[in-house]
C-alpha positions as CSV (number, residue, x, y, z in Angstrom):
1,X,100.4,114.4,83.1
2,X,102.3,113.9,86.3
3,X,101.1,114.5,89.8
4,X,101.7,113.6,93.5
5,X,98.2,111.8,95.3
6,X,97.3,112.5,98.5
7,X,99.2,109.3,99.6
8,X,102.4,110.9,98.7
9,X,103.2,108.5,95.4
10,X,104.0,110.7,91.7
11,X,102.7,109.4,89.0
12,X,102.3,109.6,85.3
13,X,98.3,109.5,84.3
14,X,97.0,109.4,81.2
15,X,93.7,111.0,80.8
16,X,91.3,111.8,77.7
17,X,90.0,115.2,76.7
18,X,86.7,115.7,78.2
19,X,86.5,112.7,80.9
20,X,86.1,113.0,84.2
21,X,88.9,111.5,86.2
22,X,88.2,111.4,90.1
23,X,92.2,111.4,91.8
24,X,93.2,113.2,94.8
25,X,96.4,115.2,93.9
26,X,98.5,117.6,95.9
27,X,100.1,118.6,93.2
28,X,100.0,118.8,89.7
29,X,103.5,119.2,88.1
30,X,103.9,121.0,85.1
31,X,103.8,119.1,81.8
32,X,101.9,121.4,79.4
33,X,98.7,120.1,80.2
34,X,96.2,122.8,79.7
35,X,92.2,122.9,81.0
36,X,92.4,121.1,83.9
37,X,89.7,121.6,85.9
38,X,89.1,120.7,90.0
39,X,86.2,119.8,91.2
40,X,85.3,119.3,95.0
Protein backbone atom coordinates (compact mmCIF):
# COMPACT_ATOMS: atom_id res chain seq x y z
CA UNK A 1 0.00 0.00 0.00
CA UNK A 2 1.10 3.58 -0.31
CA UNK A 3 1.15 6.18 2.40
CA UNK A 4 2.76 9.56 3.46
CA UNK A 5 4.87 9.19 7.15
CA UNK A 6 4.77 11.66 9.49
CA UNK A 7 8.14 12.94 7.99
CA UNK A 8 6.45 13.90 4.90
CA UNK A 9 8.20 10.89 2.55
CA UNK A 10 5.29 8.51 0.39
CA UNK A 11 6.04 5.35 0.15
CA UNK A 12 5.12 1.95 -1.11
CA UNK A 13 4.96 -0.71 1.98
CA UNK A 14 4.48 -4.10 1.75
CA UNK A 15 2.77 -5.65 4.68
CA UNK A 16 1.32 -9.35 5.48
CA UNK A 17 -2.17 -10.13 6.45
CA UNK A 18 -2.42 -10.21 10.09
CA UNK A 19 1.00 -8.54 11.28
CA UNK A 20 1.35 -5.74 13.10
CA UNK A 21 3.25 -3.00 11.39
CA UNK A 22 4.19 0.07 13.72
CA UNK A 23 4.54 3.28 10.97
CA UNK A 24 3.30 6.71 11.58
CA UNK A 25 1.21 7.82 8.45
CA UNK A 26 -0.72 10.90 7.71
CA UNK A 27 -2.16 9.42 5.06
CA UNK A 28 -3.10 6.35 3.64
CA UNK A 29 -3.71 6.67 -0.11
CA UNK A 30 -6.04 4.53 -1.76
CA UNK A 31 -4.87 1.26 -3.28
CA UNK A 32 -7.59 -1.22 -2.47
CA UNK A 33 -6.20 -2.26 0.66
CA UNK A 34 -8.98 -3.33 2.90
CA UNK A 35 -8.90 -4.03 7.07
CA UNK A 36 -6.54 -1.70 8.00
CA UNK A 37 -6.63 -1.11 11.39
CA UNK A 38 -4.99 2.01 13.63
CA UNK A 39 -3.95 1.58 16.69
CA UNK A 40 -2.64 4.40 19.16
Amino acid sequence: MRVTTVGGSTEAIHIAAGVPFPIRVTRVWATGATGIVALW
